[in-house]
Structures are given as structure tokens and as C-alpha cells.
C-alpha positions, 0 to 999 in steps of 0.5 A: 705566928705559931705564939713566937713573939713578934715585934716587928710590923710591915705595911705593904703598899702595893701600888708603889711598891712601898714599904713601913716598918714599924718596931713595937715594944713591950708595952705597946704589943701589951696595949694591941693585945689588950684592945684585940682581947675586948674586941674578942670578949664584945663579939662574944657577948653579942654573939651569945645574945644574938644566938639567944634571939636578939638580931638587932641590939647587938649590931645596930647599924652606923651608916657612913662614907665606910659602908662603900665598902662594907662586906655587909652592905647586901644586907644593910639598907641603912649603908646603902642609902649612906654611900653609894655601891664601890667595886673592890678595886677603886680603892686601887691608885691608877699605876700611870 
């Protein structure tokens, strides 16, 4: 946060209350950074070319068992028919 390096990460799993940690190197930080940068430098480019008037190149649609889930999925009849609707909290295990 705020560019102080950080090398330590936490996963908090809520329903159990359970918590991992994991500790990066160097080198691994390096390779985390480097994949977010592509990502950054593709959503650039389509968004470039999107704003250029091609709406449908640079985000064609790739349906599966995930669009349950999509925040696009109002939008997209492809992810409809894929998978069927799911509220935000049936990803959560029953607490009993």
C-alpha cells in the first residue's frame, strides 16, 4: 500500500475463519508484477480500440460453468445460456 513493498500475502477464508499466508520473494513479487503490468498494457489496447468503435473484437465472449458468476452476465446471452443465474452468496458453505 502507498509503494511500501510488500512481501507477505493472507487469504481469509471467512466461513471457517481460517487463515494463509504466504511469503513472496524477490523473484516471485518480480513475476506478479510483471503478469498485472500485461494485463494493465491488454486492457489498454482494447480499450483504445474499443473507444475507436470495435465493441466486439476486443472482448469476445468465452462462455462457461464461471458466467454463474460474471458482473457481465446482464449483458452477455452467451454466459446466460452457459450457466445458470446464482446469487452472490451461494458461493458461501452452509455455517452448520
Amino acid at each position: 500500500m502507498l509503494r511500501t513493498p510488500c512481501h507477505t500475502v493472507e487469504l481469509h477464508h471467512l466461513p471457517t475463519g481460517e487463515v494463509v499466508e504466504w511469503e513472496h520473494t524477490d523473484e516471485s513479487l518480480a513475476r506478479h508484477l510483471s503478469r498485472a503490468e500485461e494485463v494493465a498494457l491488454e486492457a489498454g489496447e482494447a480499450d483504445e480500440r474499443y473507444r475507436a468503435g470495435d465493441t466486439e473484437a476486443p472482448f469476445p465472449p468465452s462462455p462457461g460453468p464461471l458466467c454463474s458468476w460474471c458482473d457481465f452476465r446482464r449483458h452477455c446471452p452467451e454466459g446466460r445460456t452457459a450457466a445458470p443465474d446464482k446469487l452472490p452468496w451461494d458461493a458461501l458453505s452452509d455455517p452448520s
